[in-house]
C-alpha positions in Angstrom: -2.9 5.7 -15.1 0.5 6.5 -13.5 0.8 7.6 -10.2 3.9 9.6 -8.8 3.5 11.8 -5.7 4.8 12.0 -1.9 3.5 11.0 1.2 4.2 14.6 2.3 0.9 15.7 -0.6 -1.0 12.6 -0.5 -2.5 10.4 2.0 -2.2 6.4 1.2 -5.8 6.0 2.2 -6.9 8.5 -0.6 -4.6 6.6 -3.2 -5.9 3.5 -2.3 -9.3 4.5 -2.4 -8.9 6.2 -5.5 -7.4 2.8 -6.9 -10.2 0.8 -5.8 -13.1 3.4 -6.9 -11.6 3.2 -10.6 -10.8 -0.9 -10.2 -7.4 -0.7 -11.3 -5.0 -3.6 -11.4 -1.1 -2.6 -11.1 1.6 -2.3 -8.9 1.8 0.4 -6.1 5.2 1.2 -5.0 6.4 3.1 -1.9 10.4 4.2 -1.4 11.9 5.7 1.2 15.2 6.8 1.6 15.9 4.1 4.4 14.5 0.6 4.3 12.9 -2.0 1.4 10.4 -0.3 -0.5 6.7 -1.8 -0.3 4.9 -3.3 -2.8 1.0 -3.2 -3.4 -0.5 -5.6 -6.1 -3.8 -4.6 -6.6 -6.1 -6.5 -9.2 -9.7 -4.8 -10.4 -9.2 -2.1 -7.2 -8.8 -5.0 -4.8 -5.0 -5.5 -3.0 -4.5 -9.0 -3.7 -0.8 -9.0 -2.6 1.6 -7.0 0.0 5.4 -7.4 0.6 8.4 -5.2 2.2 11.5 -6.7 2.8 11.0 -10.2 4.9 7.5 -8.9 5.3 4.1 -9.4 3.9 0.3 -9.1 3.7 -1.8 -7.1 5.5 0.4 -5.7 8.3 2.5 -4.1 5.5 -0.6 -2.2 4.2 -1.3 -0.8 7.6 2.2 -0.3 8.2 2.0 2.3 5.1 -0.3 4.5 7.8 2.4 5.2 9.6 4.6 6.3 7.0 5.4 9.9 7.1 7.9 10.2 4.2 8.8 8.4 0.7 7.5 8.6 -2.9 4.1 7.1 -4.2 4.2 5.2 -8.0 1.4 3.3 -9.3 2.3 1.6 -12.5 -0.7 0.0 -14.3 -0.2 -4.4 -15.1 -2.1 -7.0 -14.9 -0.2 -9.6 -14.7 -1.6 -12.4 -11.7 0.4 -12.6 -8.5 0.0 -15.0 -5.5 -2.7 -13.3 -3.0 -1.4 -12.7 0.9 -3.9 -10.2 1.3 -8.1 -10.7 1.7 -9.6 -7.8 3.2 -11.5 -5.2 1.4 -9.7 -1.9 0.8 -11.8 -0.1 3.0 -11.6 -2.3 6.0 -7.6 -2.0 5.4 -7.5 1.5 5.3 -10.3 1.8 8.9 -7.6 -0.4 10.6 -4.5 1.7 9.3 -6.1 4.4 10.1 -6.5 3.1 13.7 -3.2 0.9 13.7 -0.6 2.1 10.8 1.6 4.7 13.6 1.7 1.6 16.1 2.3 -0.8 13.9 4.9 1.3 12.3 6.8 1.9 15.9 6.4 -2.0 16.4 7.7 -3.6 13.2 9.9 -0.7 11.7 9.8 -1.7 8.4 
């Protein structure tokens, strides 16, 4: 499964859910035209690993909340990566629900 859309169409929750419900293991990418792009390792539907520029783990999944514009890619591997993230999907995406626009205003990825 690729993924390619915009975070003008699609909601990072709903990817991420979507990810976990089918237990996918790949890389989820997210550009914008200014800053680092994140980086989302998920392994079996579970984000084992999160980086953007000098940042990672969880704040950089909840950061993704905030983010109003960029382009979406999900690239299927398998291939093991150091974790730096522990929580469950679900409770990431409650927080960054809650927490991804102030976060966003606070770090400025």
């Amino acid at each position: 499964m690729s993924l390619i859309g915009s975070l003008e169409e699609v909601k990072v929750g709903d990817v991420l859910r979507l990810l976990a419900a089918g237990r996918k293991s790949g890389s989820l990418t997210v550009e914008r035209s200014a800053g680092p792009p994140a980086a989302l390792y998920l392994q079996k539907g579970a984000i084992v690993h999160a980086s953007c520029g000098s940042l990672a783990g969880e704040h950089v999944v909840l950061q993704l909340f905030g983010w109003r514009e960029g382009q979406i890619s999900f690239v299927p591997d398998d291939r093991p990566v150091p974790p730096n993230v522990n929580r469950s999907v679900e409770a990431l995406i409650a927080d960054g629900l809650k927490l991804g626009e102030s976060l966003h205003k606070v770090f400025a990825l």
